[in-house]
C-alpha positions in Angstrom: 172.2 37.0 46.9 172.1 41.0 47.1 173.5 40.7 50.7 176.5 39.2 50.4 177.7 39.0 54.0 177.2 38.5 57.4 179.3 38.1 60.3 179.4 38.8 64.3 183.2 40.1 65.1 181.9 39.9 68.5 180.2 36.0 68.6 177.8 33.5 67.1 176.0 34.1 64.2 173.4 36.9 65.2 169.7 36.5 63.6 168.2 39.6 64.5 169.4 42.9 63.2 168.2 46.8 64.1 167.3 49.1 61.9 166.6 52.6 62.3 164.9 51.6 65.9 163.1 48.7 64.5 164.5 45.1 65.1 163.9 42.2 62.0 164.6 38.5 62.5 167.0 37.5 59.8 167.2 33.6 59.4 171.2 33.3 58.7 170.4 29.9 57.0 169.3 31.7 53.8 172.6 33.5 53.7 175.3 32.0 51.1 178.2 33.7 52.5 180.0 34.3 55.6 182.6 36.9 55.6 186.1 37.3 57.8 188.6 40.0 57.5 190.4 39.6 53.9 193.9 39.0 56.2 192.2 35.9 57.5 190.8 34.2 54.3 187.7 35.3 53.6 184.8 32.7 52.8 183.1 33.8 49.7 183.4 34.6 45.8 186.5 35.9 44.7 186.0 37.3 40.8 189.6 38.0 40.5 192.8 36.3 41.9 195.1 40.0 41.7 197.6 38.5 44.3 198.4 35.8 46.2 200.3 37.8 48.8 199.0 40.6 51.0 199.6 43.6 49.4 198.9 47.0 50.6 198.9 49.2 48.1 198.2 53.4 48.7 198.4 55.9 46.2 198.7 58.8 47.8 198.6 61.7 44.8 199.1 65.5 45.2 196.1 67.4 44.9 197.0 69.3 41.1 196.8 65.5 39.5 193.3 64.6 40.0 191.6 68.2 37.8 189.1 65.7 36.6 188.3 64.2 39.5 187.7 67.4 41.7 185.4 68.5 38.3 183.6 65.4 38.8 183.5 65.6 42.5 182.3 69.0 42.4 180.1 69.0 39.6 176.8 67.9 41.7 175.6 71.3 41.6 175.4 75.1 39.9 173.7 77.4 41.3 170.2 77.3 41.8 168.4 79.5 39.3 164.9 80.3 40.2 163.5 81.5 36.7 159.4 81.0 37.0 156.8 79.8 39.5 158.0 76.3 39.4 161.6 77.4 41.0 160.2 79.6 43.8 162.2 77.9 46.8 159.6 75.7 49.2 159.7 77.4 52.2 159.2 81.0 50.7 155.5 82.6 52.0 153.1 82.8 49.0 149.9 84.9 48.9 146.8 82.2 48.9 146.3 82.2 45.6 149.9 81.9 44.9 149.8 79.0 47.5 146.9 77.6 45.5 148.6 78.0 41.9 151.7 76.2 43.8 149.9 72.9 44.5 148.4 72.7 41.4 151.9 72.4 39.4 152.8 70.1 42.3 149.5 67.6 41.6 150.2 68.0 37.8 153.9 66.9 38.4 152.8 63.8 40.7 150.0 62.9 38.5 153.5 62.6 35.4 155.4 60.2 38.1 152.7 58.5 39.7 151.5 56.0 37.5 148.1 54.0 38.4 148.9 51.0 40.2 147.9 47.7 39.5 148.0 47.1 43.2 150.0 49.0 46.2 152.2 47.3 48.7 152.5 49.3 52.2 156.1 49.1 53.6 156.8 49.1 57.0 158.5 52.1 57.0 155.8 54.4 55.8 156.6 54.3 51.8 153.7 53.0 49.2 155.0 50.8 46.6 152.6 51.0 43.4 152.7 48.0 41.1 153.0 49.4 37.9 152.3 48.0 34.1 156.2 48.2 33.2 155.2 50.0 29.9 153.3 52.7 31.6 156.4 53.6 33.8 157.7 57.1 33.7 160.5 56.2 31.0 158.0 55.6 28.5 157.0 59.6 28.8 160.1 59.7 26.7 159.4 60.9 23.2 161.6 58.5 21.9 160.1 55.6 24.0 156.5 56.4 23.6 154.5 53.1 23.0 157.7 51.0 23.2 158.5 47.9 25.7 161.3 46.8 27.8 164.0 45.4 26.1 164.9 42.1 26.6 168.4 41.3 28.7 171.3 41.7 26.8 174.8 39.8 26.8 176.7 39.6 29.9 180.3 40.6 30.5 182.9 37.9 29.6 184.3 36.3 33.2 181.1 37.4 35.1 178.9 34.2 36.1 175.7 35.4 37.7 173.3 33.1 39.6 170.0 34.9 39.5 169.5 34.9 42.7 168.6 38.2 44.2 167.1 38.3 48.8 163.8 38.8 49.2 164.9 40.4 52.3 167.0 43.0 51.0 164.6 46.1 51.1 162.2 47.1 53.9 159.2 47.4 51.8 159.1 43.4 50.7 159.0 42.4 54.5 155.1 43.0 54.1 155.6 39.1 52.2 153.6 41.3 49.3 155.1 41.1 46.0 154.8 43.0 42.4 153.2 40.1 39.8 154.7 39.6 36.7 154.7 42.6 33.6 154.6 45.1 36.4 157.4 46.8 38.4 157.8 48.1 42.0 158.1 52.6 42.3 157.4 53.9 45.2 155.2 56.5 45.8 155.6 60.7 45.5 153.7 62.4 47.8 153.1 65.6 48.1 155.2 66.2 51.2 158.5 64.6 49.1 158.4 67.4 46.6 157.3 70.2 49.1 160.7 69.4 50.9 162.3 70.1 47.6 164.3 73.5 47.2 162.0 74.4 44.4 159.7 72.6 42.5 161.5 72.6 39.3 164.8 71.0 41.2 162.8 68.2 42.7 164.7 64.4 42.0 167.9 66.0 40.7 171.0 67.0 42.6 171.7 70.8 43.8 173.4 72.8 40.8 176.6 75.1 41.4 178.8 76.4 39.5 181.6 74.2 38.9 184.8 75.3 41.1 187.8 73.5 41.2 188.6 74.4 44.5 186.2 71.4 45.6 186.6 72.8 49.7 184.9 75.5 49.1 181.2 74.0 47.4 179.8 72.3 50.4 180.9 68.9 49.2 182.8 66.4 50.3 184.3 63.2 49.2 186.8 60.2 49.4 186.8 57.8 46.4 188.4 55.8 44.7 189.3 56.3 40.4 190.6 55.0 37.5 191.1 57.4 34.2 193.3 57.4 31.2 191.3 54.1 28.9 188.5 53.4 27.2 185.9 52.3 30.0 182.6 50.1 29.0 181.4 49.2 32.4 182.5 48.7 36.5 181.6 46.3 39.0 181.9 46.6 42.9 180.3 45.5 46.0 179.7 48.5 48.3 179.1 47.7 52.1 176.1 49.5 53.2 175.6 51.3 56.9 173.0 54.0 58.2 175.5 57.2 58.6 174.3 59.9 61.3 173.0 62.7 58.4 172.9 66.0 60.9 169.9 67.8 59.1 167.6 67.7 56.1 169.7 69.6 54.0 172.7 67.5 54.0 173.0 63.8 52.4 175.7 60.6 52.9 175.8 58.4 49.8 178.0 55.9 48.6 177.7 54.7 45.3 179.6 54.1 41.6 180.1 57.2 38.7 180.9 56.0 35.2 181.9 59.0 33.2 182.6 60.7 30.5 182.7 64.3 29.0 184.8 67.1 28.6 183.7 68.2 32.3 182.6 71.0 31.1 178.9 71.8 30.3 178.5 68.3 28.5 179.5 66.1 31.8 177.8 62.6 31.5 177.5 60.3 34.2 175.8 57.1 35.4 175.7 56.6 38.8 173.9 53.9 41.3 174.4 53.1 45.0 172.9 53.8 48.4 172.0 57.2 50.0 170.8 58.9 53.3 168.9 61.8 51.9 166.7 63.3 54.6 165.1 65.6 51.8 164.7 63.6 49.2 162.8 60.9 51.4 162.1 62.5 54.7 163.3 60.0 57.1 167.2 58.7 57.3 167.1 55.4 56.4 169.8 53.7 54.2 168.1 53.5 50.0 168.9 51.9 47.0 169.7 55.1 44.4 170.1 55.4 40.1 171.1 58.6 38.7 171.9 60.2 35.4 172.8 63.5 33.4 174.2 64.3 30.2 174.7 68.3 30.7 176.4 68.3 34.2 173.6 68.3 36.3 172.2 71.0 35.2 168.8 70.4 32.9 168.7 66.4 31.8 168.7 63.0 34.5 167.0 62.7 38.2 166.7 60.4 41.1 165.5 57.0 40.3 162.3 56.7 38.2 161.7 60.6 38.8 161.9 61.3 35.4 161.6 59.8 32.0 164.9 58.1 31.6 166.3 54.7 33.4 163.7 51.7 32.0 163.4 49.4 34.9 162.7 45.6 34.1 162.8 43.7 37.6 159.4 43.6 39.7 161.1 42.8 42.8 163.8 45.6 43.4 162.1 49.3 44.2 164.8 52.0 43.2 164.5 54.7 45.8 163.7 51.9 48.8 165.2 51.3 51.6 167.8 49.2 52.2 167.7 46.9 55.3 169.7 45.2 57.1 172.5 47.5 57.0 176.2 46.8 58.5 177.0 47.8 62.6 179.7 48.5 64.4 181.9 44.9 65.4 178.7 43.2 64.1 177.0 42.3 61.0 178.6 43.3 58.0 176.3 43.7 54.9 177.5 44.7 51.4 174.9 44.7 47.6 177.0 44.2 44.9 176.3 46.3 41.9 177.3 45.8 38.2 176.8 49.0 35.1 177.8 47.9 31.5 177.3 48.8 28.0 175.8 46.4 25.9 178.0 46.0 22.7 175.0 45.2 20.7 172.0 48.0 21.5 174.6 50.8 23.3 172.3 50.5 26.4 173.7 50.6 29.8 172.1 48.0 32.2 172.4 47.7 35.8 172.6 44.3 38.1 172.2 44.6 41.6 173.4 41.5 43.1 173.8 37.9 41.6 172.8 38.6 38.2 169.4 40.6 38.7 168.9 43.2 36.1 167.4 46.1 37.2 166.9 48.1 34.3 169.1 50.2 31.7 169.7 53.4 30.7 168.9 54.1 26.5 171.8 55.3 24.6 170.0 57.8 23.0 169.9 59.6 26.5 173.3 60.8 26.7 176.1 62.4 24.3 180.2 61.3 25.0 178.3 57.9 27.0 177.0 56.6 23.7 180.6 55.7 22.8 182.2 54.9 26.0 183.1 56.2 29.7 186.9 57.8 30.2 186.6 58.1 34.3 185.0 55.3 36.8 185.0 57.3 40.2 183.9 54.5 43.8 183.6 56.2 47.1 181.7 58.3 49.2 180.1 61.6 49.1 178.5 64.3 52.1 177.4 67.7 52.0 178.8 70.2 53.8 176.4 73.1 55.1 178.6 74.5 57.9 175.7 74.2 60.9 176.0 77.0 63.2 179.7 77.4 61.2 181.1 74.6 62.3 181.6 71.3 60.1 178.9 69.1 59.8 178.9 66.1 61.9 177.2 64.2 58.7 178.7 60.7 58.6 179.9 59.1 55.6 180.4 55.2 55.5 180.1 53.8 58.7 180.8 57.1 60.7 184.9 56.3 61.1 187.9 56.3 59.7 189.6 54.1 57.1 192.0 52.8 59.8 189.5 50.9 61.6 189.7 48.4 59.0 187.1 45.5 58.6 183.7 45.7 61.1 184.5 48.9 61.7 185.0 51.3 58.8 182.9 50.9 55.8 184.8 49.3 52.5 184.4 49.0 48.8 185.6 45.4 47.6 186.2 43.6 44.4 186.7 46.6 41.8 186.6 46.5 38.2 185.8 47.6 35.0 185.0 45.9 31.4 187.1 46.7 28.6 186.6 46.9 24.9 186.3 43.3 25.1 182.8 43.4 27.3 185.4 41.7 29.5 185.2 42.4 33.3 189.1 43.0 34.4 190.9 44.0 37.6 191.6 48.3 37.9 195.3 48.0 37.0 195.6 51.9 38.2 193.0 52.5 41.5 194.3 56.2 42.7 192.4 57.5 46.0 191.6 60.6 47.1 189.9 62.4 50.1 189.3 66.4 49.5 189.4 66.4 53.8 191.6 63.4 55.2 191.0 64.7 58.8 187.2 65.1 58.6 186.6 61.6 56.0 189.3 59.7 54.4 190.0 56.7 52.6 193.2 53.7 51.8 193.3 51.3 49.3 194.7 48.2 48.7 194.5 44.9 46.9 194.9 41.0 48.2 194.3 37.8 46.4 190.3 37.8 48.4 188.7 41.1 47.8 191.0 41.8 44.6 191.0 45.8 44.4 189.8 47.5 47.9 189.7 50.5 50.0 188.1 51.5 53.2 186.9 55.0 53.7 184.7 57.6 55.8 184.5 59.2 58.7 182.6 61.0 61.3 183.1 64.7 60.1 183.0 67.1 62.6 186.0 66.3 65.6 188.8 67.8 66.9 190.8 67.8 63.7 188.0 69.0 62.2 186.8 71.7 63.2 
């Protein structure tokens, strides 16, 4: 199962769910699990025993320990450098044949990451899913890939025991009952109007560059996470609960997703990320999606979004990277989490991904980054807004659920069930989760750890209030 949980705070089991306006009927018998509040025993799969007693455990830190961190945190942008036609912001008036030469390079860029379809699925939310031959797939551009093939799965981490099973309900664009066949997998579309909203052509599918500060406050983003550092890291595991946060406008994103890292965090900054997003820009609408992402130079030249550039090899025809999510948690209601898995495969050097039970998604080649061929030295869980200062005020962009750790279960939004995998290819319990929120009074974040959801925190918030102004 990719949704893990469901459970009305507030009644019976509910079978229909809202999202984004729209209302699905979701037959509860095809869920596994039922989830309570960790105090009160919770019914489901428990990967790790850490405690058998209740123990809330903070770690509050001052802000001069985490430098890394706040690199990290920071380090989704440098400053945007608009060095030819292909970085001339969007919205900037062109002469017609300017406007003319613009759309070309944007139909020669669709025509790289559109592949042709064996046949198109139309989601109910508006997004095409092409079916494509999974060795025509954008990763196979790749120099290194050219005329190559999926790999087949590779060894799983000791003490993980996957089922397989994966919901066909978990993503908006499979309620259409159409599915990818077999040597194919799921992308969904570009269009024209994706790139367009783009700051500049050449920027399109990666995150905003800046130049690294480590005064995070001052770059526009904002986080609250959760971090171990100081080992040798070869994977992490977590299950993330997923809501619709309130994004205020179409330059501004909520995510919430995994890092594995490594680097100097300097110019040579690997990471591997995955989770969910609200990216009005990237998308154009605000609904919940499943997100990859990679660099090996900071952000800067290398990685994208997804399967927006040659890269992550995807090898599941059921899962579209870049979909949306649905259902998502609500407020005392439902509570949905997807449970994601990134590890290195001791025998290739690959990174794969598992969303759920024990579905691979896909991996990410070795050869594709520098310091992450050997290992990752930081794993970073949390959440993640931008910023922009509307009208010079702070945003009201949500992150999580919209409120504040303290809320607890239903309420505010959680990360459950940490770990890592060790030299080993062993998956084992954080033994040093610090947390960290750059604004406690506009998102924040506490951790803890119980015998149920073994390593834990709850974070968010609803940005802009009367703390923060």
């Amino acid at each position: 199962m990719v949704v893990l949980c469901w459970m009305d705070l507030v009644g019976d089991m509910a079978p229909w769910t809202k999202t984004r306006n729209k209302w699905y009927y979701f037959d509860h018998r095809r869920r596994q699990h039922q989830c309570t509040q960790p105090q009160t025993g919770l019914a489901e799969e428990t990967t790790q025993t850490i405690s058998s007693n209740m123990a809330s455990s903070y770690c509050k830190i001052s802000p001069i320990i985490p430098i890394f961190v706040s690199f990290l945190l920071v380090a989704s942008s440098v400053c945007s450098v608009h060095s030819s036609e292909t970085d001339r912001p969007a919205n900037q008036t062109f002469r017609p044949g300017e406007e003319l030469e613009k759309l070309k390079i944007i139909r020669d860029h669709l025509l790289k990451i559109n592949k042709p379809a064996v046949k198109t699925i139309q989601s109910p939310d508006g997004d095409l899913i092409d079916c494509v031959l999974s060795h025509l797939q954008p990763a196979f551009d790749h120099p290194q890939l050219k005329g190559q093939k999926p790999l087949d799965p590779p060894e799983r981490p000791k003490g993980h025991n996957p089922t397989g099973a994966v919901s066909e309900d978990f993503q908006l664009w499979s309620f259409s009952g159409e599915s990818c066949p077999e040597g194919t997998i799921p992308i969904r579309r570009t269009t024209e109007e994706d790139v367009l909203r783009a700051s500049s052509i050449g920027r399109f599918g990666r995150k905003v560059r800046r130049h690294v500060r480590r005064d995070s406050s001052s770059n526009g983003h904002e986080h609250a996470v959760g971090y171990v550092t100081g080992d040798q890291y070869y994977g992490a595991k977590a299950s993330i609960n997923v809501w619709a946060p309130r994004v205020a406008n179409q330059y501004e994103f909520s995510l919430s997703q995994m890092w594995v890292i490594s680097g100097s965090f300097g110019d040579d900054l690997n990471t591997i990320e995955a989770g969910w997003q609200v990216s009005p820009e990237l998308y154009g609408d605000n609904y919940p999606r499943f997100f990859t992402y990679w660099t090996t130079d900071a952000y800067q030249a290398t990685g994208c979004y997804n399967l927006l550039c040659s890269g992550f090899v995807q090898t599941n025809n059921r899962i579209a990277i870049g979909a949306a999510i649905s259902p998502t948690s609500s407020y005392k209601g439902g509570q949905f989490d997807i449970s994601l898995l990134v590890w290195k495969d001791p025998k290739h050097g690959n990174w794969w991904l598992e969303f759920g039970s024990g579905v691979l998604v896909g991996y990410w080649p070795s050869f594709l980054f520098t310091h992450l061929r050997n290992h990752a030295s930081m794993v970073q869980y949390g959440g993640e807004v931008v910023n922009t200062r509307p009208s010079g005020f702070h945003t009201s962009t949500q992150m999580g659920s919209g409120h504040f750790a303290g809320e607890g279960f239903g309420k505010a939004s959680y990360f459950r069930n940490l770990q890592v995998v060790d030299w080993d290819n062993s998956l084992i319990p954080l033994s040093n989760l610090r947390v960290l929120a750059d604004h406690p009074s506009c998102y924040d974040i506490q951790g803890g750890i119980n015998n149920v959801w073994g390593n834990y925190f709850y974070y968010g918030g609803p940005g802009r209030n009367v703390r923060c102004p």
